[in-house]
C-alpha positions as a printed Julia matrix, in Angstrom:
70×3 Matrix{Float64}:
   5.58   12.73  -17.8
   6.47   11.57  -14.44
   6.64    7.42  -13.92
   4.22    6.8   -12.04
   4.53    3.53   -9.68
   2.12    0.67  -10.5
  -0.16   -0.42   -7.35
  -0.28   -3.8    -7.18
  -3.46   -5.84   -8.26
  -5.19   -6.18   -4.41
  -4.96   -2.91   -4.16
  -6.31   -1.5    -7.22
  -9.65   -3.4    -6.24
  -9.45   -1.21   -2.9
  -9.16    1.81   -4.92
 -11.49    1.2    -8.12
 -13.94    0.47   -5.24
 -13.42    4.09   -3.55
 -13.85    5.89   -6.46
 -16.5     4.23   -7.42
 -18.91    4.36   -4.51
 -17.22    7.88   -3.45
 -16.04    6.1    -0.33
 -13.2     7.87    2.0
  -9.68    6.5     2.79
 -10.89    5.66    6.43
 -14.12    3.97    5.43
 -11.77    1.59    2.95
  -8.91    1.13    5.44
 -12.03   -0.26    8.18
 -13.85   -2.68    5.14
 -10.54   -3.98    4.86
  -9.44   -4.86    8.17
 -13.04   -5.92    8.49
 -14.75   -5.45   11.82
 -12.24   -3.25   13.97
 -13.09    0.12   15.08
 -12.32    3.55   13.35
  -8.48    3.18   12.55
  -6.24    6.38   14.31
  -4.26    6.55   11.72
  -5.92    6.73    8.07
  -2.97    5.38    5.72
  -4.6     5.75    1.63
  -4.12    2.57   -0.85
  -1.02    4.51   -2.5
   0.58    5.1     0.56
   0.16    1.77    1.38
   1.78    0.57   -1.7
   4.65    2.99   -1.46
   5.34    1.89    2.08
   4.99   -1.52    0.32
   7.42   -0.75   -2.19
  10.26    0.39    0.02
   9.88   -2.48    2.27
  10.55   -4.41   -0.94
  13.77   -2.33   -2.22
  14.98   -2.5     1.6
  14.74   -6.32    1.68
  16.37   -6.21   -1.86
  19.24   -3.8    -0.87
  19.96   -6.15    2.42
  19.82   -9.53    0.46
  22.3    -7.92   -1.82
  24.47   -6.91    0.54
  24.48  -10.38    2.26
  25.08  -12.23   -1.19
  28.24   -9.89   -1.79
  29.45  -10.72    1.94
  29.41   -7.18    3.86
């Protein structure tokens, strides 16, 4: 089987919560930036935690690279 990534906790809410009330990715993304318009670009939970994700490893890879002095 394929690993699958682990979404982090405050996410997981977002997503039990869509699939429980059969909510779309848009209607989640505006509930949780809470009072803006209809976003332009609709961005799911698990891309959200991917882009997430490779911010992290980024940030790792650079701190790394600092520590060994290049």
């Amino acid at each position: 089987m394929a690993n699958k990534a682990k979404v982090p906790e405050k996410y997981q809410v977002w997503i039990n919560a869509r699939k429980r009330y059969h909510l779309s990715h848009a209607h989640i993304q505006m509930a949780r930036e809470l009072g803006k318009t209809r976003p332009g670009n609709v961005k799911t939970i698990e891309q959200l935690a991917k882009i997430q994700e490779k911010n992290k490893a980024e940030r790792r890879k650079c701190k790394q690279l600092k520590k060994q002095g290049v």
